[in-house]
N, C-alpha and C positions, 0 to 999 in steps of 0.2 A: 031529382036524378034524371027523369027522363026528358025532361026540359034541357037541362046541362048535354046529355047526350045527343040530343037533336043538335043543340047550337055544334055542340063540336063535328056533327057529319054535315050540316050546313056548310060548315066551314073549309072540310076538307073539300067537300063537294067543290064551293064555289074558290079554291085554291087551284083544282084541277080546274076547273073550266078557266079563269084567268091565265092559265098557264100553256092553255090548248092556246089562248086566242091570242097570248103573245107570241105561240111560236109559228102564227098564222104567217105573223108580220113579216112583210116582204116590198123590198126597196130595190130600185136598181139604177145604179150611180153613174152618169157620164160622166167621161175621164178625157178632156180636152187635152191637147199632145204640151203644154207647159208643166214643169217639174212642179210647180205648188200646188197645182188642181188634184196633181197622180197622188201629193201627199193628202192634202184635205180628204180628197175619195178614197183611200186607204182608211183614213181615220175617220170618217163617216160609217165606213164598212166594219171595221172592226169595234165599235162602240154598239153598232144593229145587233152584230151577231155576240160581243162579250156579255153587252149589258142591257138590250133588250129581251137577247132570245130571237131574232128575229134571222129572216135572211135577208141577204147582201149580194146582191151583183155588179161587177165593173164593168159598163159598155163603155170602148172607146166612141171618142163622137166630136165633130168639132161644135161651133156659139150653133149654127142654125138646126144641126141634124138633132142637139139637145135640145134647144127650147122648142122646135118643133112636135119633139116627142111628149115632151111636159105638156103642151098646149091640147094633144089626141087625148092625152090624159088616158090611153091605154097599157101603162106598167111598161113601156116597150123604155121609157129614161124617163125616170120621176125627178129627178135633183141632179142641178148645175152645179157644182161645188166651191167654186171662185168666178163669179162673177165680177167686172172689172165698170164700173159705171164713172164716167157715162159713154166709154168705148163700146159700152156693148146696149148703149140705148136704145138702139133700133129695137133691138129686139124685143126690149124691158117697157118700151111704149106699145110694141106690137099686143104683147101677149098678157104684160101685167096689166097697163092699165088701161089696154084698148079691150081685149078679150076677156079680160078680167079670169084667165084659166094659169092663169103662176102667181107665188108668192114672193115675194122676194123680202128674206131676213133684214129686220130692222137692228141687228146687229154685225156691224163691219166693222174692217180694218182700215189701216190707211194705206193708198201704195201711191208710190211715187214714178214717174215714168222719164225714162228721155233717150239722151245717146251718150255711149262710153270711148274711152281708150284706158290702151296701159298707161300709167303712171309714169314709163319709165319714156313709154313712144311721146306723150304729151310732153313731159319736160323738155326731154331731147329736142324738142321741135317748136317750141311754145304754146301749146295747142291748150285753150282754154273753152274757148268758145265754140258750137256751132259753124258759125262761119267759116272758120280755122280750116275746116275740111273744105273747101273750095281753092283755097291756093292750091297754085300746080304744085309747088314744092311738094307738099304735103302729100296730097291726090298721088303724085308719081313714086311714094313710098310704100300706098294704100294699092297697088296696081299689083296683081300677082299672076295676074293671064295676059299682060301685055296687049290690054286694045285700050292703052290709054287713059282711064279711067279708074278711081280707089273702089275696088270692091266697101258695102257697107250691109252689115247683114239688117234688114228691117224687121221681120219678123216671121212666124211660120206662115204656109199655105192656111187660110182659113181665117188666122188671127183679124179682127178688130183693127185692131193697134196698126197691123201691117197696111192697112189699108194709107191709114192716117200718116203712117212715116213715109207712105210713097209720093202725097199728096203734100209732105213736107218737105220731101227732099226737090221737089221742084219750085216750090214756094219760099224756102230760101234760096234758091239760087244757086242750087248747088248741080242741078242735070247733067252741066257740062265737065263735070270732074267726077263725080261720084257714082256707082252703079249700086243703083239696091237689088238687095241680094234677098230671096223667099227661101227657105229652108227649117229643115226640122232644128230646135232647137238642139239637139246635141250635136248636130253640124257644126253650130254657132259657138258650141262650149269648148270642141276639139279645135276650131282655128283660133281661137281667141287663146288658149292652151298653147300651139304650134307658132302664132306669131310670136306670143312673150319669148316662147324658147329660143327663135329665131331672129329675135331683136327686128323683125316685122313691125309694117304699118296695120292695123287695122280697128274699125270704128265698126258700132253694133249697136242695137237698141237695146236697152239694159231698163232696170225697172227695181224697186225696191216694194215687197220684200224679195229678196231670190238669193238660192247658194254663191252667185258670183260673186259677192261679196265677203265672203269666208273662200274662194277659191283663187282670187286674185286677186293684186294689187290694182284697183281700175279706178279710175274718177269720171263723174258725169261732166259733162262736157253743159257751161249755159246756154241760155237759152231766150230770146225775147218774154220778156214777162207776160203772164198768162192774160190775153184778151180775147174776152168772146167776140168780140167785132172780127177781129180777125183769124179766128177759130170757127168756119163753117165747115162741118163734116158732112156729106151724105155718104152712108153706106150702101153696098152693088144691092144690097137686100132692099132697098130706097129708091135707087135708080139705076138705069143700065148706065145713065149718062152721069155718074156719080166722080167719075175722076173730074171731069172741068166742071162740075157743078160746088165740091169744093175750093176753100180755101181756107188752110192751115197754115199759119205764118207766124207761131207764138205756141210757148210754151204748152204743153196739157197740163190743164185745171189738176191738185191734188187729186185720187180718185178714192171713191168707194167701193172697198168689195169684199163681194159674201154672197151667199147660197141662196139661192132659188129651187123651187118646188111647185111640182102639180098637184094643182088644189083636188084631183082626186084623189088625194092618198087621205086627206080628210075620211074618204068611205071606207076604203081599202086598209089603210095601214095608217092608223087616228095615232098610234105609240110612237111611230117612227114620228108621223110630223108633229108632236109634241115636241120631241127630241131636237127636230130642227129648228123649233122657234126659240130652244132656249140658246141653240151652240152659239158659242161666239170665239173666237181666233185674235192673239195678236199678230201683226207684223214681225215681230220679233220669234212668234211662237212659228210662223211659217218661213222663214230665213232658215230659222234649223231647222226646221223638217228637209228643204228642199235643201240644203251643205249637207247632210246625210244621204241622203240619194245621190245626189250629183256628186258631190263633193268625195264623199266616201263610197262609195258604188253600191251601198247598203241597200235589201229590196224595202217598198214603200211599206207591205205589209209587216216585215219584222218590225219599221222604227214608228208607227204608228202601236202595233202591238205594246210595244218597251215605254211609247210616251203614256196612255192609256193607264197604264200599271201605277207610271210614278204619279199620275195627276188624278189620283182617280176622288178627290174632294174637289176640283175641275169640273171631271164629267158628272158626278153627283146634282153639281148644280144645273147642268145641262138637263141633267132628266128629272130634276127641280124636286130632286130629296133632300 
């Protein structure tokens, strides 16, 4: 009896103390300005705090301000949330495998990258290819400020990608028609919105997975088949002389991407990065997160909250019950 009784205050004992140290746990989530990352880091957050016990915080931040903070490994941004490789290789050489202070998840998605139009602009006009936007025809449709030139949105301040599409749009040959255009991404959702309405020209970098695709009628426009020979990127993080030290002249390779983490949360917060190594996302599951947010003006926290509920033999396996 007094044996039995021991075990059971053991028990309770070591119930309470596991229960103290899961609700030690504490994460705090860069939140890079693209609608799939706000949703992953919603559902990062709300999995910490439903189903760890743990806390959760969203730091906005763009690729350098996050992975440099993982890399202090001081709690100030433990985890990049979509990671896009190899657009964001610099970084993933700098810190994974040169500093060896990030992890980056051996579980990804696929995303697809390139340039769009509507549907309705493309037919109207023949516009299948890339090149298509170099006719003046065309260009003088894409022109909404009048110097000349088709506005084309590359991508936000900060992006990767933006760098690449700038360093594309002069490598096919397009400089003298086309202005690329740097803006927040729901800049780029409202005029792509405002053309369709207005029977508008306008071409954008577009990317799968994303809400665009549940939001409007758009087609990827081809593209030279993907060759490394003629795919050299250096990024400003690389060089200051990174514009003419590129060239991009062919498609971007499929890409990998998925969540990165500071290897001190190993000390810090061991539950959370368990957590992280089991997550894994499809394409398909962040298309509708990000058509709810964007699509639906839903906030990230409700539809990450509602997905959590319904998948929760999903996150089970994530926390590898």
């Amino acid at each position: 009896m007094k044996l039995t009784l021991k075990a059971a205050t053991f028990a309770v004992v070591s119930s309470l103390a596991a229960s103290g140290a899961m609700a030690s746990e504490t994460v705090r989530i860069g939140v890079p300005s693209w609608t799939g990352a706000q949703a992953i880091a919603n559902l990062l957050k709300v999995v910490v705090e439903t189903r760890i016990g743990g806390t959760a915080e969203l730091v906005p931040g763009n690729n350098a301000t996050i992975f440099q903070a993982m890399d202090q490994g001081k709690g100030d941004i433990d985890v990049h949330p979509d990671v896009w490789l190899p657009n964001q290789e610099s970084f993933t050489k700098k810190y994974v495998d040169g500093a060896g202070t990030v992890t980056l998840s051996s579980n990804a998605y696929e995303g697809n990258q390139g340039f769009c139009v509507s549907k309705d602009f493309g037919e109207a006009n023949n516009i299948t290819d890339i090149a298509d936007l170099g006719r003046p025809d065309v260009a003088m449709k894409m022109d909404s400020d009048g110097n000349g030139k088709g506005e084309m949105w590359i991508g936000a301040p900060g992006w990767a990608s933006a760098n690449v599409n700038e360093v594309k749009v002069r490598d096919y040959g397009l400089m003298d028609f086309v202005e690329p255009v740097r803006a927040e991404e729901s800049v780029k959702t409202a005029r792509v919105k405002d053309s369709i309405a207005k029977g508008e020209g306008y071409a954008f970098y577009c990317y799968k997975p994303h809400a665009v695709w549940f939001m409007f009628d758009v087609q990827m426009l081809s593209e030279p088949t993907y060759d490394p020979a003629n795919y050299v990127m250096v990024q400003p993080s690389d060089s200051a002389d990174w514009f003419t030290e590129s060239k991009v002249a062919t498609k971007d390779a499929l890409k990998n991407v998925q969540i990165a983490w500071s290897n001190s949360l190993a000390d810090r917060s061991p539950a959370i990065m368990e957590f992280f190594q089991g997550f894994a996302l499809t394409a398909d599951d962040v298309s509708s997160f990000a058509f709810e947010i964007s699509g639906n003006g839903r906030d990230p926290a409700e539809v990450a909250m509602e997905w959590v509920e319904a998948n929760s033999e999903r996150v089970d396996s994530w926390l590898g019950l």
